[in-house]
N, C-alpha and C positions, 0 to 999 in steps of 0.2 A: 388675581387668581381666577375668578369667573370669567372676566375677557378673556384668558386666556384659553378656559373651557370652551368657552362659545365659539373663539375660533377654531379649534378642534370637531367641536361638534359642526361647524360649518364649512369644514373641511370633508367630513363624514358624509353628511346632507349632499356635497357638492359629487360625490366618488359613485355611487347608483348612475348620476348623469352623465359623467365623462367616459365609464366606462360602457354603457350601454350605445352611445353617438356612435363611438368607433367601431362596432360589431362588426357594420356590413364592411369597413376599408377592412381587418385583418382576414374577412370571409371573402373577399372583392372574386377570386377566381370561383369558390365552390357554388357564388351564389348567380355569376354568372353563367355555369355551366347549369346550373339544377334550374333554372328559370328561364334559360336562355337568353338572357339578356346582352344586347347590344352596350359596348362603353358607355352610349350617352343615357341610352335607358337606366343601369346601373348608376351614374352618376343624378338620376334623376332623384335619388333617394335621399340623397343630400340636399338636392335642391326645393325639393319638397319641403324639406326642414324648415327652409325659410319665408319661404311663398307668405303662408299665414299672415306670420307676423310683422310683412310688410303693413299691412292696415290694420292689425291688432297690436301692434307694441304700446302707441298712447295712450289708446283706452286702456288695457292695461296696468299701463304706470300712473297716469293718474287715480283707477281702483285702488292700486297698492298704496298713490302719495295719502288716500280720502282715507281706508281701512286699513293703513297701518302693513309695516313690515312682515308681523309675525302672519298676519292674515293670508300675507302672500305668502309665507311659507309652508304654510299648512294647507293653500289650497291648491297652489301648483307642484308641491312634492307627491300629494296626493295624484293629483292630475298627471305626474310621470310618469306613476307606478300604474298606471290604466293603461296608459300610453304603448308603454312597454308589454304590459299582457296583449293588446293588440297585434304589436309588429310578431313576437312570440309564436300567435297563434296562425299568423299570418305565412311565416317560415315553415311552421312544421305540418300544414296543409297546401302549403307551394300555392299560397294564394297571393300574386306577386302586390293587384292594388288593394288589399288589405296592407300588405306591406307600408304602402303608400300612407293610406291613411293615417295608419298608426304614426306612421313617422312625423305626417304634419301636425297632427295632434301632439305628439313626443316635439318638434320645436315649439311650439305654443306655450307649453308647461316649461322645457328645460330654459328659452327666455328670461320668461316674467318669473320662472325663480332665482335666475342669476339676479334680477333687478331687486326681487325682495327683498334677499342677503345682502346685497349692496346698501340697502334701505337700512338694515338693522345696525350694519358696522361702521357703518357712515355716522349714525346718531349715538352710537354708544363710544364711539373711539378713534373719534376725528385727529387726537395727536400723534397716532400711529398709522394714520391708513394707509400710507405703502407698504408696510412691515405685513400689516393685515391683508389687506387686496394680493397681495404677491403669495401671502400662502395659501391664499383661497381658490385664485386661478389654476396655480401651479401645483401644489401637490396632490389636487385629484386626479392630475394630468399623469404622476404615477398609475392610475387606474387605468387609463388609456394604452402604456405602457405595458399593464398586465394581460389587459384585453391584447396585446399585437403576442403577445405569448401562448397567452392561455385557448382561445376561442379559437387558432388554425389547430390546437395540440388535441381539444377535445373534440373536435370535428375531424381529427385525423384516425382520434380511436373510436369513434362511433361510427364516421363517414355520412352522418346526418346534421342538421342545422340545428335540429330540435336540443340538443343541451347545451349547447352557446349560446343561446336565445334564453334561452332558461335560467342559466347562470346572471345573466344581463336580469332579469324579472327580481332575480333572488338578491342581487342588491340594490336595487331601486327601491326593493321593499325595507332593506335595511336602513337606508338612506331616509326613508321616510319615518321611520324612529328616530333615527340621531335627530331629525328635524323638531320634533315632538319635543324631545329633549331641551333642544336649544329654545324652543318656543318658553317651556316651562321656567327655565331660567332666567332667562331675558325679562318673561313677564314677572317672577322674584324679585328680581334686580330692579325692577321699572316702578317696585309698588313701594320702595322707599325713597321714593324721589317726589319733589312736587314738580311738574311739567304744565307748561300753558299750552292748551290744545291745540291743533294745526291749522290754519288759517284753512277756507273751504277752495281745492284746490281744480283748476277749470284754464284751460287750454288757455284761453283768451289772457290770463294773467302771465301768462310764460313768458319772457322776452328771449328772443334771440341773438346773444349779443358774439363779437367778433373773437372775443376767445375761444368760445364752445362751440362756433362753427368751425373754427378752423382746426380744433383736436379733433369733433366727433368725424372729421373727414382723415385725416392723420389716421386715428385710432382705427376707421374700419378698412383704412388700405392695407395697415399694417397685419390687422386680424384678415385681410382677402389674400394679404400671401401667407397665412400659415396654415390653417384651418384647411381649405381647399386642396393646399398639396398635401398634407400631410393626410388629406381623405383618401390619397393616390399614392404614400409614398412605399407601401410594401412593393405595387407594381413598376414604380418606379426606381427604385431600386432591384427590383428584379430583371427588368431588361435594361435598365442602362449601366447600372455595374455589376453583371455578373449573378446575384446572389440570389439563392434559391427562395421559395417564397417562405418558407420556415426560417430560414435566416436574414432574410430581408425584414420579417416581420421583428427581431433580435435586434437588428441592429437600429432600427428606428425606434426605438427605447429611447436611447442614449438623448436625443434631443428631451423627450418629455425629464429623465432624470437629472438634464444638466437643469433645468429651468428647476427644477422643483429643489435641487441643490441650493443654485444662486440665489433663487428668490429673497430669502430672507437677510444676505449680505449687502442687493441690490435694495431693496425694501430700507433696511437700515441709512444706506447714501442718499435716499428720495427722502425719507423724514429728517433727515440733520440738514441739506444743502435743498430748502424749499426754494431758498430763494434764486437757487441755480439751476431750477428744472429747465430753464427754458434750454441752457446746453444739454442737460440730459434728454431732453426730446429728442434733439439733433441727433444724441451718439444713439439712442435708440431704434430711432428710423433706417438709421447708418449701419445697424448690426442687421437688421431684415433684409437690406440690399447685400451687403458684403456674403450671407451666408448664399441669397440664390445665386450670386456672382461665380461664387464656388461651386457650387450646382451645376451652372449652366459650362464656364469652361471645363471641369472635367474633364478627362477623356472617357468616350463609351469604353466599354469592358465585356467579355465574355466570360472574364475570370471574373473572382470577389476585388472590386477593388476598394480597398480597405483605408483609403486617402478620403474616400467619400465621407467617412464621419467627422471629419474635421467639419463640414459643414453643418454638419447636424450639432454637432459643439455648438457652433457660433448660433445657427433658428433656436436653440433652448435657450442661449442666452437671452436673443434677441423676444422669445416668450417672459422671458424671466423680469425683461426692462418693459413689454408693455403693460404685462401685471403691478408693476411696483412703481413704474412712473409716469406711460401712459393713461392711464384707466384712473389715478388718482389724480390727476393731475385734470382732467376734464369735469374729474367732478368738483374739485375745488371751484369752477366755474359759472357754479347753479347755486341758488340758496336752499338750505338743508332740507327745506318742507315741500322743495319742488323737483329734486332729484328723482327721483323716478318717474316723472312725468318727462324728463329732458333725457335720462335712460332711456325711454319709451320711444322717443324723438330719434333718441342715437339707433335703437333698435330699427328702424325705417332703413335710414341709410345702411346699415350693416347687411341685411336682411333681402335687401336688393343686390348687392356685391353678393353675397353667400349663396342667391338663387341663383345669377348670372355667370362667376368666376368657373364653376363645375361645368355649368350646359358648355362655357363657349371652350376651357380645355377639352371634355370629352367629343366635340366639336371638332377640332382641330388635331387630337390624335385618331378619328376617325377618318377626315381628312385627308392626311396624310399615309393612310394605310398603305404600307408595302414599302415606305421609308425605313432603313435602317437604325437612326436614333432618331425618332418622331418624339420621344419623350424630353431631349434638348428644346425640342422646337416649343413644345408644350412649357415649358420653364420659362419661357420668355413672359408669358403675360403674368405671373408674379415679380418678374427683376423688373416687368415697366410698372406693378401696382408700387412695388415701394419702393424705385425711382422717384415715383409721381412725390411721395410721401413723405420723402428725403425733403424733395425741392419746396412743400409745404413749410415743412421744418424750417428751414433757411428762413423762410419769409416770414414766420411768428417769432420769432429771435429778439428783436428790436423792438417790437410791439408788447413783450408781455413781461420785460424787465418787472418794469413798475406792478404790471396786477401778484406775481408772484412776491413778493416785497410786503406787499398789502397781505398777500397770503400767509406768510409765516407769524406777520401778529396777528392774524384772526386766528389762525391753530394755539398759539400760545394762550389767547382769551379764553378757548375752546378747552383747553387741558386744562386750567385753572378750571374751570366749573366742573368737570367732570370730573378732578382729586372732590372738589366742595361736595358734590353726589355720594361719591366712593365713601367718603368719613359717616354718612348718614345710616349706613348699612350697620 
């Protein structure tokens, strides 16, 4: 009953984040028209995101492996909610590199608190982590969903930034309660246990071995084709099928709700068949390809065309499998008291794709200016990121038989102790 709280509340914690990230994609035209802003300038706000934490995610995660999960959740939920007062105030004085700031500051915090959360669920509830990680990724991505609603409709009745920016503020600030929350519980939960302290944790002791390199490159091609289109996809569906930016914003829902849907039935397949993840990586990979594949042949439209969401069906999915079998599946890879340090590690490579994927699209549909369907063209560098990611998969097939094998008795040792905890309460 408390894990099940906690993941609740860590879903809560996670909804301030998700839905504040996507402000500027549902605002992408008013904010380019009120600012001026050129595509790649506008795209720069995303990529700003990540800049940071290309040389901050380690240190970082090794803070959170030395001071603990909850530490990190209390100090970068906090650090959110600043975050967001920044870009906020940044909007509604049309001050575009306050913008900026704020934004790089806001990925710094919304990072290393994804890693915290990762840090607390990993230790409390290692026999379920696909079931867990798949609703933690996925159902705040609902928030995102609301944001691609909510923030063109109150920008429509205001014709100002200032209360979608504000709204974003107001739950970030909620968010950082449910966090509080979950802090207080977890440390509950933690003061009936007896725990041997965490070994003192230091770069030099990390090894990098061939399973975890080969997922944390998988996992961030697969997060370089979503994330980045989906920072584009109101406008992308507004000029290449047709649909008006209010409706475009409507219909790009649909992926965030198919993921947050499946999650927990995909989630459920990753914890009963451990020892078959290595296939599921494969149809994983194979779902991010197959949906830009449909993307990409489409035909352009003037009209709504309404065939388009079938793609968007398949990228939710394909969100739904890297939540539940991607992202646990890399961390069964690291031992429990070094995970956020090799998070931190993953965050590098991620964070370099996240800064790079945005500049060289807004790159290439500037480009092409005065092309017809330029945003086809632009879809290409997601079908070759998880192409690439596909043909990874193939290649760890045969190599990781045996470690996942090894894996499901170490989760099974893993749930026995944690029933032996649970009885002490």
């Amino acid at each position: 009953m408390i894990d099940r709280l906690i993941i609740c509340l860590a879903i809560l914690l996670m909804v301030g984040n998700n839905y504040a990230f996507d402000i500027p994609q549902a605002l992408e035209i008013p904010i380019e028209k009120e600012f001026k802003l050129t595509q790649t300038q506008f795209n720069l706000l995303y990529s700003i995101f990540a800049v940071p934490n290309i040389g901050l995610s380690i240190g970082g995660g090794i803070m959170i492996d030395r001071m603990g999960g909850r530490w990190g959740v209390f100090t970068f939920s906090l650090m959110l909610g600043l975050s967001q007062l920044f870009i906020a105030f940044g909007g509604c004085y049309q001050k575009y590199y306050m913008m900026l700031v704020g934004r790089a500051i806001f990925g710094i915090a919304s990072d290393l608190l994804h890693i915290a959360v990762f840090k607390v669920i990993a230790r409390r509830m290692p026999h379920c982590l696909g079931t867990a990680m798949g609703l933690i990724l996925t159902v705040p991505e609902l928030a995102a969903a609301l944001n691609s609603f909510l923030s063109p409709y109150l920008f429509e009745k205001t014709h100002s930034l200032e209360l979608p920016l504000l709204f974003g503020l107001s739950l970030c600030i909620l968010s950082f309660l449910s966090g509080l929350l979950m802090i207080y519980l977890d440390t509950k939960y933690d003061a009936c246990q007896v725990e041997e302290p965490d070994e003192e944790v230091s770069l030099s002791k990390f090894k990098l071995t061939k399973p975890f390199v080969r997922m944390s490159l998988i996992t961030t091609l697969m997060l370089a084709a979503y994330v980045p289109f989906l920072d584009n996809a109101n406008k992308f569906y507004h000029e290449r099928f047709g649909f008006s930016i209010m409706h475009a914003g409507r219909i790009v829902t649909v992926g965030y709700i198919v993921a947050a849907i499946s999650s927990p039935i995909i989630g459920k397949i990753s914890d009963s068949f451990t020892h078959k993840r290595q296939a599921l990586i494969f149809i994983s990979t194979l779902m991010f390809f197959l949906s830009h594949l449909q993307l990409y042949y489409m035909p352009h439209s003037t009209h709504p065309n309404y065939m388009s969401v079938f793609a968007l069906i398949t990228l939710g999915l394909s969100y739904a499998c890297y939540s539940s079998i991607l992202m646990p599946t890399l961390q069964s890879t690291v031992p429990e008291n070094m995970l956020a340090t090799a998070l931190g590690i993953l965050g590098i490579i991620e964070n370099i794709c996240m800064a790079a994927v945005p500049m060289l699209s807004g790159f290439v549909y500037t480009f092409l200016k005065g092309e017809k369907d330029r945003m086809k063209d632009v879809d290409i560098i997601y079908l070759v990121l998880a192409g690439i990611g596909v043909c990874l998969s193939i290649g760890a097939l045969p190599n990781q038989d045996k470690h996942f094998k090894n894996q499901k008795d170490a989760i099974k040792q893993l749930y026995q102790k944690h029933e032996e905890n649970n009885n002490l309460i």
